[in-house]
PDB file of N, CA, C and O in Angstrom:
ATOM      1  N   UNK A   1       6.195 -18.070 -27.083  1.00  0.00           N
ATOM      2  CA  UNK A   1       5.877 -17.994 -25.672  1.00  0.00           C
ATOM      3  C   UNK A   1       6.061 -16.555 -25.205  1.00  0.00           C
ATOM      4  O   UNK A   1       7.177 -16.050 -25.328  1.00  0.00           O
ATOM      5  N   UNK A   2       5.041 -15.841 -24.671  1.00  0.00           N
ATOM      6  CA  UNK A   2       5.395 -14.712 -24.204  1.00  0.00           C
ATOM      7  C   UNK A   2       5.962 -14.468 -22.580  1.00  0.00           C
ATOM      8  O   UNK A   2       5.873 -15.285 -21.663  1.00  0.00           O
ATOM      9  N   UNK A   3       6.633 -12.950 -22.515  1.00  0.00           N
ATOM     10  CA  UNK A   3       7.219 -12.731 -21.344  1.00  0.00           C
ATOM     11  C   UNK A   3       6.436 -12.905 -20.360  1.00  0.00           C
ATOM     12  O   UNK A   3       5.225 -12.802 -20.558  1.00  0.00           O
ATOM     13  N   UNK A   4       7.098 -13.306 -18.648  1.00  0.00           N
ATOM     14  CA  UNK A   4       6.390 -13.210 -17.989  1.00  0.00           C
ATOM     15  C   UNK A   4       6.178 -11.497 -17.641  1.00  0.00           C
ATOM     16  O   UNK A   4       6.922 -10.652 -18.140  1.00  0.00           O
ATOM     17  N   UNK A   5       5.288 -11.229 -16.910  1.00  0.00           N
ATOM     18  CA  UNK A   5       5.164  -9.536 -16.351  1.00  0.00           C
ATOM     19  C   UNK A   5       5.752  -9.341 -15.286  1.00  0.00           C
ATOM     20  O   UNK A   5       5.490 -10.237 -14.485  1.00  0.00           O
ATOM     21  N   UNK A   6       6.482  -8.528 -14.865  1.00  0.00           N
ATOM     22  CA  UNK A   6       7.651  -8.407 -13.768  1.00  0.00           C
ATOM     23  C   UNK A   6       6.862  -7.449 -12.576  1.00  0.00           C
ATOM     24  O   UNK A   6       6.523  -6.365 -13.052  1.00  0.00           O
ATOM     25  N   UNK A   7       6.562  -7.591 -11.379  1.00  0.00           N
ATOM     26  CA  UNK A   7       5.705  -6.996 -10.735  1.00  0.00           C
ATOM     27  C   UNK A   7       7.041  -5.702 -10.850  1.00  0.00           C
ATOM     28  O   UNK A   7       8.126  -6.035 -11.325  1.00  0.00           O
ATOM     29  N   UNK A   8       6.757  -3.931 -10.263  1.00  0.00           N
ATOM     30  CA  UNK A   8       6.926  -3.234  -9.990  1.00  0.00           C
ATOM     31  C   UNK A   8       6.887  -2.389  -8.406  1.00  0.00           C
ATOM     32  O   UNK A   8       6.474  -2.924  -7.377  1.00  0.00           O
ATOM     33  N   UNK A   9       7.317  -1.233  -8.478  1.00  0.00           N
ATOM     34  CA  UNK A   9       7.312  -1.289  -7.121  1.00  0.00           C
ATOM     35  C   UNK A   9       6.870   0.376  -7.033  1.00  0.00           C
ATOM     36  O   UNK A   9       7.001   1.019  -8.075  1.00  0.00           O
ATOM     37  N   UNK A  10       6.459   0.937  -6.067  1.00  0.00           N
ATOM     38  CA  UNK A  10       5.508   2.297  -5.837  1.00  0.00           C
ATOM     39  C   UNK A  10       5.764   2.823  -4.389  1.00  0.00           C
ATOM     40  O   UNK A  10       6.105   2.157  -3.411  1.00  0.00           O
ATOM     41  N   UNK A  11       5.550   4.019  -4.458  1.00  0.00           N
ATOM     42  CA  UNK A  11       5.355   4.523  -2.738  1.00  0.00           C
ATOM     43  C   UNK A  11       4.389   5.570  -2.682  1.00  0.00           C
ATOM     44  O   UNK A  11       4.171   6.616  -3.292  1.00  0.00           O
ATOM     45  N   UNK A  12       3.781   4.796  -1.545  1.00  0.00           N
ATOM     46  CA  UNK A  12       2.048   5.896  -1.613  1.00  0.00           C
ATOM     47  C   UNK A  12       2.472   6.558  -0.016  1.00  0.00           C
ATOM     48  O   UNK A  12       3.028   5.814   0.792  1.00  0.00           O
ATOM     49  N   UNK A  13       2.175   7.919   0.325  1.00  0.00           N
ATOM     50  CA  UNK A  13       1.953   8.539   1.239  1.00  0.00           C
ATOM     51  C   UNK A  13      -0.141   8.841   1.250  1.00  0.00           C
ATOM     52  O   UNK A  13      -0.887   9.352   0.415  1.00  0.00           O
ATOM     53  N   UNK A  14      -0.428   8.139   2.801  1.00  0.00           N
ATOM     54  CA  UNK A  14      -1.717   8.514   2.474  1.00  0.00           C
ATOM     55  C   UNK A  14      -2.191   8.679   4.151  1.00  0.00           C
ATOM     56  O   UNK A  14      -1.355   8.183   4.906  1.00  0.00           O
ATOM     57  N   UNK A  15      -3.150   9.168   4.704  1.00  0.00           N
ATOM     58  CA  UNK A  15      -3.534   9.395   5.709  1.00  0.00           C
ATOM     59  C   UNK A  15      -4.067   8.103   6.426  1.00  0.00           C
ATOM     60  O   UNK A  15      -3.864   7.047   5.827  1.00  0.00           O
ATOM     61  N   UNK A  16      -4.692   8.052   7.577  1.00  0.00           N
ATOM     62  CA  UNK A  16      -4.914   6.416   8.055  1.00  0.00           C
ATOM     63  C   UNK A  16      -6.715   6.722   7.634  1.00  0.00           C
ATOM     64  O   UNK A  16      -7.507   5.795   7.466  1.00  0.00           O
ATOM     65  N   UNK A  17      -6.973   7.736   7.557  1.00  0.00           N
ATOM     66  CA  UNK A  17      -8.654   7.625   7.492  1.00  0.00           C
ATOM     67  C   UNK A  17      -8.667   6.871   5.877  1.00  0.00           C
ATOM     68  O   UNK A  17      -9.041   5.746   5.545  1.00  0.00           O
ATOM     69  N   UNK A  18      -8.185   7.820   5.196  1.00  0.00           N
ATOM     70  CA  UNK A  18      -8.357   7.425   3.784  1.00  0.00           C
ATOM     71  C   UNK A  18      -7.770   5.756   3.513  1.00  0.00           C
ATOM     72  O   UNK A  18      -8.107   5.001   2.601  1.00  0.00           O
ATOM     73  N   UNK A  19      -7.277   5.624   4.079  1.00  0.00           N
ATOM     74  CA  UNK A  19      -6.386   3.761   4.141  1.00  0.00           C
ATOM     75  C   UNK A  19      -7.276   3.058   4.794  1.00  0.00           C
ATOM     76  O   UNK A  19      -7.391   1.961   4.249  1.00  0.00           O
ATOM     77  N   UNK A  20      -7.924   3.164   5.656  1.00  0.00           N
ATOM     78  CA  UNK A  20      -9.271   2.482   6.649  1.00  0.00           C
ATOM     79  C   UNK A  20     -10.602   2.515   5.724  1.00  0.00           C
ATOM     80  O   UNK A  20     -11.296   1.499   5.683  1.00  0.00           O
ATOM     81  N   UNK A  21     -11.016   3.804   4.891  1.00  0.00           N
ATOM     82  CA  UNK A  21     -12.096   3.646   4.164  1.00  0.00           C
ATOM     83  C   UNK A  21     -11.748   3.153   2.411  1.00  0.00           C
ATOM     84  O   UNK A  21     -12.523   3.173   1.455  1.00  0.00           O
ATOM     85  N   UNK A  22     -10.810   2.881   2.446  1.00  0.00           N
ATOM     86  CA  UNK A  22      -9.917   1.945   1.049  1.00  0.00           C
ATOM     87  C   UNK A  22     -10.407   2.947  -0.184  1.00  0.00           C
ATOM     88  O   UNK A  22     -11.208   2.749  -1.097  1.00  0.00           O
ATOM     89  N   UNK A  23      -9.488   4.260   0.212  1.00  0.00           N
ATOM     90  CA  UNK A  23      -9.854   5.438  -0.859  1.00  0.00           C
ATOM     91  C   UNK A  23      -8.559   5.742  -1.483  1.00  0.00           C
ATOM     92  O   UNK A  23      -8.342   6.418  -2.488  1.00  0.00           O
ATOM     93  N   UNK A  24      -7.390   4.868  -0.393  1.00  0.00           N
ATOM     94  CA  UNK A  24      -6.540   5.234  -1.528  1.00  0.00           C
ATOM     95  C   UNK A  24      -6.053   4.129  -2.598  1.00  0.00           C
ATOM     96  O   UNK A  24      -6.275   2.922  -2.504  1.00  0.00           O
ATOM     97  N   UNK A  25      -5.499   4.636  -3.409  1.00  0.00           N
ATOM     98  CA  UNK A  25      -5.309   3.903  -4.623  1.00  0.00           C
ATOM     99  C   UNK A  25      -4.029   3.142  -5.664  1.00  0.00           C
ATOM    100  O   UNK A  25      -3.151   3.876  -6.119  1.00  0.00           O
ATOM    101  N   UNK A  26      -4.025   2.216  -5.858  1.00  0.00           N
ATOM    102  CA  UNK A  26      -2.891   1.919  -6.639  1.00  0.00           C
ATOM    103  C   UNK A  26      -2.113   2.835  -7.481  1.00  0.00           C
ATOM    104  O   UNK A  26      -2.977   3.156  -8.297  1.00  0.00           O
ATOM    105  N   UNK A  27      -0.857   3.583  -7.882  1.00  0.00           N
ATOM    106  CA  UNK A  27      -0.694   4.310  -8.530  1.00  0.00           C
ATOM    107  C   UNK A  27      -0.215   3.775 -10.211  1.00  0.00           C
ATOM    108  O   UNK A  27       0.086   4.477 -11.177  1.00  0.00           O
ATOM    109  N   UNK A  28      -0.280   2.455 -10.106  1.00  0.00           N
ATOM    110  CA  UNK A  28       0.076   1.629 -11.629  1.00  0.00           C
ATOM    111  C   UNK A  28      -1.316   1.184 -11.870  1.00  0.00           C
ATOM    112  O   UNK A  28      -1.511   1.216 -13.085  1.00  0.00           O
ATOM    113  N   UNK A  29      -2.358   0.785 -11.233  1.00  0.00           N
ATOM    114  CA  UNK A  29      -3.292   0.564 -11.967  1.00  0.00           C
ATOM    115  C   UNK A  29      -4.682   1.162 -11.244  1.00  0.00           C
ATOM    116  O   UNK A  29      -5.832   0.885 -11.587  1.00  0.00           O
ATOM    117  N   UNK A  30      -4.282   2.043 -10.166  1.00  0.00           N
ATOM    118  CA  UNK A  30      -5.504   2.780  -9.963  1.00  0.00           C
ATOM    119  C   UNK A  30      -6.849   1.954  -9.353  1.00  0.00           C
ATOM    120  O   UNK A  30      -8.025   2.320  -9.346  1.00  0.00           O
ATOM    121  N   UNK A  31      -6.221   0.660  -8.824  1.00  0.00           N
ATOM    122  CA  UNK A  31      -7.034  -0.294  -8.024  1.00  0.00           C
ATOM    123  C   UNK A  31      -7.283   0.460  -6.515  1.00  0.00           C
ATOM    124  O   UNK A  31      -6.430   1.177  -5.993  1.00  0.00           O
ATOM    125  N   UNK A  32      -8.539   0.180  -5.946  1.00  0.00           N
ATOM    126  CA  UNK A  32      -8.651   0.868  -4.687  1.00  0.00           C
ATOM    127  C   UNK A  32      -7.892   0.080  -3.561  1.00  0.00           C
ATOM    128  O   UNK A  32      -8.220  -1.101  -3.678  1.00  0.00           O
ATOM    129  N   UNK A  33      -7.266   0.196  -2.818  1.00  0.00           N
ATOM    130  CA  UNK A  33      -6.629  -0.789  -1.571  1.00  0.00           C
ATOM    131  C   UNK A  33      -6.811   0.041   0.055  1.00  0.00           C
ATOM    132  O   UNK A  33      -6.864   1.190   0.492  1.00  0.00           O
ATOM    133  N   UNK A  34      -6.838  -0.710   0.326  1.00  0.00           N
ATOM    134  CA  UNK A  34      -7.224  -0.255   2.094  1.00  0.00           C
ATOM    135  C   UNK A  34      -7.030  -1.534   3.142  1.00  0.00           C
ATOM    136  O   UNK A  34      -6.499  -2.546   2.685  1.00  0.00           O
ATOM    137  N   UNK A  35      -7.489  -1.511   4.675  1.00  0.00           N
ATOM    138  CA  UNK A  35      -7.505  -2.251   5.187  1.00  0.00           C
ATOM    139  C   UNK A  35      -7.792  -3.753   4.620  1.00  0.00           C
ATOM    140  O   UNK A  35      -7.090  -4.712   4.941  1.00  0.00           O
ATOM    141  N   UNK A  36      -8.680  -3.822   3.919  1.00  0.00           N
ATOM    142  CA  UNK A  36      -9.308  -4.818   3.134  1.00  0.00           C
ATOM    143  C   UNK A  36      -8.204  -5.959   2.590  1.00  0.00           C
ATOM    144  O   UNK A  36      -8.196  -7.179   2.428  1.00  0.00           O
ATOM    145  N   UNK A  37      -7.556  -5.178   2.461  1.00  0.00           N
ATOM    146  CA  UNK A  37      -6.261  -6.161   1.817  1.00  0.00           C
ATOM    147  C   UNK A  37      -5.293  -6.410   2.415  1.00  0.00           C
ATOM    148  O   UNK A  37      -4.207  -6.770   1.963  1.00  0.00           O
ATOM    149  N   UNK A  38      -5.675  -6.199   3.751  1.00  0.00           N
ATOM    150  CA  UNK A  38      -4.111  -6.885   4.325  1.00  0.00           C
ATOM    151  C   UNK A  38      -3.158  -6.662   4.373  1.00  0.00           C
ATOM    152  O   UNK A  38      -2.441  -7.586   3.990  1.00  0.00           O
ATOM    153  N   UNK A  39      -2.520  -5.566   4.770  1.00  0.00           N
ATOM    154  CA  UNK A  39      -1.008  -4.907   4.124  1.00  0.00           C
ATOM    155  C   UNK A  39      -0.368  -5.493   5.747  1.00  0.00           C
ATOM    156  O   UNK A  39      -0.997  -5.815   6.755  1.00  0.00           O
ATOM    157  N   UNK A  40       1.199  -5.461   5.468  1.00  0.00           N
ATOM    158  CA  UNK A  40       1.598  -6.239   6.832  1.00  0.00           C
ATOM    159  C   UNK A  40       2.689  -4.301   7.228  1.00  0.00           C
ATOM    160  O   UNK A  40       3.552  -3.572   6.739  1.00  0.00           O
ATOM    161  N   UNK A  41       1.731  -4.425   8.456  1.00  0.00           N
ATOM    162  CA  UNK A  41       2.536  -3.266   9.341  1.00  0.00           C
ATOM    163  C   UNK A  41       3.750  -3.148   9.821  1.00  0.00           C
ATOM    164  O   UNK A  41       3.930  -3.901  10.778  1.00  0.00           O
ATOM    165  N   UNK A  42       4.877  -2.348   9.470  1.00  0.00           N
ATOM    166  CA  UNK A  42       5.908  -2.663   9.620  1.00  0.00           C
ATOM    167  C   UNK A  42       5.907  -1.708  10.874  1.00  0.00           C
ATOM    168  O   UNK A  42       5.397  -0.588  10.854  1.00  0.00           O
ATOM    169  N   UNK A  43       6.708  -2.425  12.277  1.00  0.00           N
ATOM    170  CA  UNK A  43       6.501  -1.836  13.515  1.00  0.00           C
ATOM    171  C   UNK A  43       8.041  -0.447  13.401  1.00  0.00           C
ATOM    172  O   UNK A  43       9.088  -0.689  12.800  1.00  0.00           O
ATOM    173  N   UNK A  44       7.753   0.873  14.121  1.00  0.00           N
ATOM    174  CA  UNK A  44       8.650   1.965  14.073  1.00  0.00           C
ATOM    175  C   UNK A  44       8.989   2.089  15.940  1.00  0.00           C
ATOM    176  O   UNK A  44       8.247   2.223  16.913  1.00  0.00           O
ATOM    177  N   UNK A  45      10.468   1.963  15.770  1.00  0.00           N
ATOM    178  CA  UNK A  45      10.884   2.374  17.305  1.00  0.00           C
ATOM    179  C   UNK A  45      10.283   3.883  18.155  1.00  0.00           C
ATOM    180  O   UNK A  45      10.790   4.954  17.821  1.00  0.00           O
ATOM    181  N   UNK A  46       9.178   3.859  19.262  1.00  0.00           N
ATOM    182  CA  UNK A  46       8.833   5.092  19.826  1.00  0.00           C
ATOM    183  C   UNK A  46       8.059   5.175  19.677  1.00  0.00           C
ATOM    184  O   UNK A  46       7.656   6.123  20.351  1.00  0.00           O
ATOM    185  N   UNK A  47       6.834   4.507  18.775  1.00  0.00           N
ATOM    186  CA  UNK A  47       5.398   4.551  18.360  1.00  0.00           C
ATOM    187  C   UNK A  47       4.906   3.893  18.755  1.00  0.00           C
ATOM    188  O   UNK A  47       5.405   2.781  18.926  1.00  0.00           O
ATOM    189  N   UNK A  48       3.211   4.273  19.267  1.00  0.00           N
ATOM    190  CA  UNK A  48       2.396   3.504  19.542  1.00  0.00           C
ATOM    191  C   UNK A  48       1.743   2.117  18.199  1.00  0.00           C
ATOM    192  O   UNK A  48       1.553   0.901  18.204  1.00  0.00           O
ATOM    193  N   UNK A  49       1.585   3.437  17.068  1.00  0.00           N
ATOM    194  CA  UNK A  49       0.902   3.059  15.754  1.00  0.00           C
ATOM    195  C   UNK A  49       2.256   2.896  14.509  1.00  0.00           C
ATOM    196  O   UNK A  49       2.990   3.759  14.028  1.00  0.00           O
ATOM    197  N   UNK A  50       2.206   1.942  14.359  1.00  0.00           N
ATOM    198  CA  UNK A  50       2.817   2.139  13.295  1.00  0.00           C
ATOM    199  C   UNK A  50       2.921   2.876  11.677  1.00  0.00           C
ATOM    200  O   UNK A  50       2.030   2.762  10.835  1.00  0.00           O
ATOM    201  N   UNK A  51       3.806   3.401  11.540  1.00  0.00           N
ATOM    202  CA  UNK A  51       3.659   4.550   9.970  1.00  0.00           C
ATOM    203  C   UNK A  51       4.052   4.027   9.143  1.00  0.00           C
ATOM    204  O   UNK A  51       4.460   4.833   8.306  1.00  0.00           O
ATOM    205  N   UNK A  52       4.209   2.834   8.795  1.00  0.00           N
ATOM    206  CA  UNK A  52       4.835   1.917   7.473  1.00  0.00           C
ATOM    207  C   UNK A  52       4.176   1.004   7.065  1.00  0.00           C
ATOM    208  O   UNK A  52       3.836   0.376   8.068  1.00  0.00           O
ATOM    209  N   UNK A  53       3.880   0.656   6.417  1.00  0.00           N
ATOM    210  CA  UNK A  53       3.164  -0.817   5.729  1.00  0.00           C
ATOM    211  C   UNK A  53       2.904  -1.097   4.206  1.00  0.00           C
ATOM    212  O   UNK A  53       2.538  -0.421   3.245  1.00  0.00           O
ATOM    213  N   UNK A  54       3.291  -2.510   4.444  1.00  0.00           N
ATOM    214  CA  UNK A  54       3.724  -2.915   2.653  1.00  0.00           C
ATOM    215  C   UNK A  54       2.555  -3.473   2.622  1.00  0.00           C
ATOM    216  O   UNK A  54       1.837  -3.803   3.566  1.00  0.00           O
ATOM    217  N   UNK A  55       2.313  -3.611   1.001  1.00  0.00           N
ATOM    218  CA  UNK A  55       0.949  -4.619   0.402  1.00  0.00           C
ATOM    219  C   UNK A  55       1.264  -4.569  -1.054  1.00  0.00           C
ATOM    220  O   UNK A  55       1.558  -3.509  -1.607  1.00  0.00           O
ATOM    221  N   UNK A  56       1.207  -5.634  -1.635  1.00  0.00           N
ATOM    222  CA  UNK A  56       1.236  -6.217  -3.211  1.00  0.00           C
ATOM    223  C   UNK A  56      -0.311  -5.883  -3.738  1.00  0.00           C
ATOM    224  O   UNK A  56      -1.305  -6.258  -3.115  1.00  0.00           O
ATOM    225  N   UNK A  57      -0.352  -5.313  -4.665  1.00  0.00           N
ATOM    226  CA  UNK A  57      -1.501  -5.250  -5.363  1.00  0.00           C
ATOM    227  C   UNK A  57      -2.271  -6.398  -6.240  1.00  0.00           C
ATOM    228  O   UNK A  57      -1.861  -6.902  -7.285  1.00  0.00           O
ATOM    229  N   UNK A  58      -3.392  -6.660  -5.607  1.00  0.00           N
ATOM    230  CA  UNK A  58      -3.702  -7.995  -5.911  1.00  0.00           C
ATOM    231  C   UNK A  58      -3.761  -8.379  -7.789  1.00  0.00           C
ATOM    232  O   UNK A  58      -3.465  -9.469  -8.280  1.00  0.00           O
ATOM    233  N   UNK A  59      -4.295  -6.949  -8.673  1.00  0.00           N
ATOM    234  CA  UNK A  59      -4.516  -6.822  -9.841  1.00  0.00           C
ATOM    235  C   UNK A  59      -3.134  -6.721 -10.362  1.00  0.00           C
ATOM    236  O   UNK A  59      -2.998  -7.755 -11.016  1.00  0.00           O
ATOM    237  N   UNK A  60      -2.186  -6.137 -10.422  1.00  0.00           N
ATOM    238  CA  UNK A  60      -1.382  -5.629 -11.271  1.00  0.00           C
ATOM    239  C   UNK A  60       0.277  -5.958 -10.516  1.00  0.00           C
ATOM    240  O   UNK A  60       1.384  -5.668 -10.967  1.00  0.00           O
ATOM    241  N   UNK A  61      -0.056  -6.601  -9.342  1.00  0.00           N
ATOM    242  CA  UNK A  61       1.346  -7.209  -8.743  1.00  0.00           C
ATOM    243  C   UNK A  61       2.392  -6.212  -8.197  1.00  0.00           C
ATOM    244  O   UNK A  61       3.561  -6.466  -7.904  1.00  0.00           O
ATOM    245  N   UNK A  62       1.674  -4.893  -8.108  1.00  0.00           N
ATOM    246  CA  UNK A  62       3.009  -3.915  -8.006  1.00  0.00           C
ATOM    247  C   UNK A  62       2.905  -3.995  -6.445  1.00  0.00           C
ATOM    248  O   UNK A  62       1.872  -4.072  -5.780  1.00  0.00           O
ATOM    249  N   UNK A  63       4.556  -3.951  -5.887  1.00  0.00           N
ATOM    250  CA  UNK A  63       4.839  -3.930  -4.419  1.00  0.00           C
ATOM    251  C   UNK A  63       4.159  -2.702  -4.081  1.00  0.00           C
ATOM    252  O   UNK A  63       4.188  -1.800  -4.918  1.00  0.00           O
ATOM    253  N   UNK A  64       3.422  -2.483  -2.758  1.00  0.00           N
ATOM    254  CA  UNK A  64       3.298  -0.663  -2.483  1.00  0.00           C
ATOM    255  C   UNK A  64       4.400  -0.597  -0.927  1.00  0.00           C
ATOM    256  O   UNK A  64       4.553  -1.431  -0.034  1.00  0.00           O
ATOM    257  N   UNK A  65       4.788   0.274  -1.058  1.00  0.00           N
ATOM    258  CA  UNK A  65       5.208   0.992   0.377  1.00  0.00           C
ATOM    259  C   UNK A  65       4.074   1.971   0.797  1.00  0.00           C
ATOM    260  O   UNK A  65       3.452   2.720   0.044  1.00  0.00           O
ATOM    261  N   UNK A  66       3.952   1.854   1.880  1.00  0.00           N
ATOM    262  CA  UNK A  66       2.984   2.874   2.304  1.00  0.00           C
ATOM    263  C   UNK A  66       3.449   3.719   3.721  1.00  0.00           C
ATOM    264  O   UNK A  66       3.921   3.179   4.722  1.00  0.00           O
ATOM    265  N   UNK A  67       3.250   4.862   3.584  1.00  0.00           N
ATOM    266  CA  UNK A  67       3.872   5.574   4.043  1.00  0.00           C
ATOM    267  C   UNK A  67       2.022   6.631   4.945  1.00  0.00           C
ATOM    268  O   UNK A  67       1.253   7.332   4.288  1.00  0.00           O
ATOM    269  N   UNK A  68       1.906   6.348   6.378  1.00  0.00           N
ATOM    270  CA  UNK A  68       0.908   7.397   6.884  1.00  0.00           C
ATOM    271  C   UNK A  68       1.487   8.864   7.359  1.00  0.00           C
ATOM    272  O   UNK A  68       2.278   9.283   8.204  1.00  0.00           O
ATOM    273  N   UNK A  69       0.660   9.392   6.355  1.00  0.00           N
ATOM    274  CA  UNK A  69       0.601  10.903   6.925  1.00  0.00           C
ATOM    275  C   UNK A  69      -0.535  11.050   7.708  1.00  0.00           C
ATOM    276  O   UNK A  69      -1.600  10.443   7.594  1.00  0.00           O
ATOM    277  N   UNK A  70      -0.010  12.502   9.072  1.00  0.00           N
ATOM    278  CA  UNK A  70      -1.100  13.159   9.413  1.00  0.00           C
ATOM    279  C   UNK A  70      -2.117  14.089   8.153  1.00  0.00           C
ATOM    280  O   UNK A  70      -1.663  14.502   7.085  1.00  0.00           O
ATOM    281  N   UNK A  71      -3.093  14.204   8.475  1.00  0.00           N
ATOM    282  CA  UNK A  71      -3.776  15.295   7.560  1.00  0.00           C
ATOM    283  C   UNK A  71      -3.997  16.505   7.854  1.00  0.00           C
ATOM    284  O   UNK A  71      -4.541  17.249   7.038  1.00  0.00           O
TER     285      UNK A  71
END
């Protein structure tokens, strides 16, 4: 019986344009992710927009943190 695969975990810094047109990318398997997938916005005290948001990679299971930069 083989192992199960243990998801992993990542932190992407990426701009909101590039996250809206799903250019940025998984860094374990290089899958494209963006709005498309649903990441849940984690709300920041003093902000209109929030700068945090998690999403599991649908291919390869790795947690992402996501982190928006200005550009």
């Amino acid at each position: 019986m083989g192992r199960k695969h243990r998801p992993g975990f990542a932190d992407l810094h990426v701009t909101r344009a590039s996250f809206r047109n799903d250019e940025a990318r998984c860094p374990t398997c290089h899958r494209h992710i963006g709005e498309s997938d649903n990441p849940k916005l984690i709300a920041t005290f003093g902000s209109a927009e929030p700068s945090l948001a998690t999403l599991t990679c649908e291919r390869c299971r790795t947690m992402l943190s996501i982190r928006f930069v200005e550009s």
